[in-house]
C-alpha positions in Angstrom: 62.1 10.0 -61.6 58.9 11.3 -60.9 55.6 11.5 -62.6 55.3 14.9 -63.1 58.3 15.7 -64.9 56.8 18.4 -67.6 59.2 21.0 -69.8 59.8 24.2 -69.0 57.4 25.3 -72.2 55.2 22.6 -70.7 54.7 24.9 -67.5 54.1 27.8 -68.6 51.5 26.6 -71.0 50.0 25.1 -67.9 50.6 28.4 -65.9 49.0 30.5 -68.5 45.9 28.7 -68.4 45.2 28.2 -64.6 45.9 32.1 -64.6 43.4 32.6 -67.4 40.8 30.9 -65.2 41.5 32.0 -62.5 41.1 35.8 -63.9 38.0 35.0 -65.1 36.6 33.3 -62.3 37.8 36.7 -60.6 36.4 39.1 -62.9 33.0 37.4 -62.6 32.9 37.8 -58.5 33.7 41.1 -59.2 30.8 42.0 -61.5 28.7 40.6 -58.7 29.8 42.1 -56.1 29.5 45.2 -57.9 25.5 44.4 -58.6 25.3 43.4 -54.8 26.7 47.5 -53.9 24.4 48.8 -56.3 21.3 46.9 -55.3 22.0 47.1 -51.5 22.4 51.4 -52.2 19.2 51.1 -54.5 17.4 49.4 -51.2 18.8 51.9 -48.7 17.4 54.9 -51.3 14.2 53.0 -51.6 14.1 52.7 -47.9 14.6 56.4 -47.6 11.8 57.3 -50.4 9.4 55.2 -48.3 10.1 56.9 -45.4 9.6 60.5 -47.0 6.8 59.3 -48.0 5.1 57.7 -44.8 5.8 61.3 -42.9 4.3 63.5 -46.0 1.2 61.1 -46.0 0.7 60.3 -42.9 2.5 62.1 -40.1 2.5 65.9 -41.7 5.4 66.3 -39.9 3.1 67.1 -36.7 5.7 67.4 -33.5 6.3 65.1 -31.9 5.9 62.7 -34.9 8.5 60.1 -35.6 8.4 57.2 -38.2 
C-alpha cells in the first residue's frame, strides 16, 4: 500500500488549492507584465517627446539636420 493513498474528496480539496495558487501566482505576473508594457510605451513616448524637442530647440529643423 502506498503512502499516499488520500480520498477522492481528499484530492480535490488538494486540487482546489494548488489551483487557487497557482491562479494567483498567475494573476500577479500578469499585472506586472502589464506595468512593464505600459512603462516600456511611456519610455518610447518619452523618447519621442525628447526628440521633438532636441530638433525645435536646437536643430530648427535646418536641412540637412538630423538628431
Amino acid at each position: 500500500m502506498s503512502a499516499f493513498c488520500y480520498s477522492k474528496g481528499e484530492v480535490r480539496r488538494k486540487s482546489k488549492k494548488i489551483l487557487g495558487v497557482v491562479e494567483k501566482s498567475f494573476q500577479k505576473i500578469w499585472r506586472i507584465r502589464n506595468k512593464l508594457v505600459l512603462l516600456h510605451r511611456l519610455k518610447k513616448n518619452n523618447a519621442s517627446l525628447a526628440q521633438l524637442v532636441e530638433q525645435l530647440t536646437l536643430n530648427q529643423w535646418v536641412q540637412g539636420s538630423s538628431p
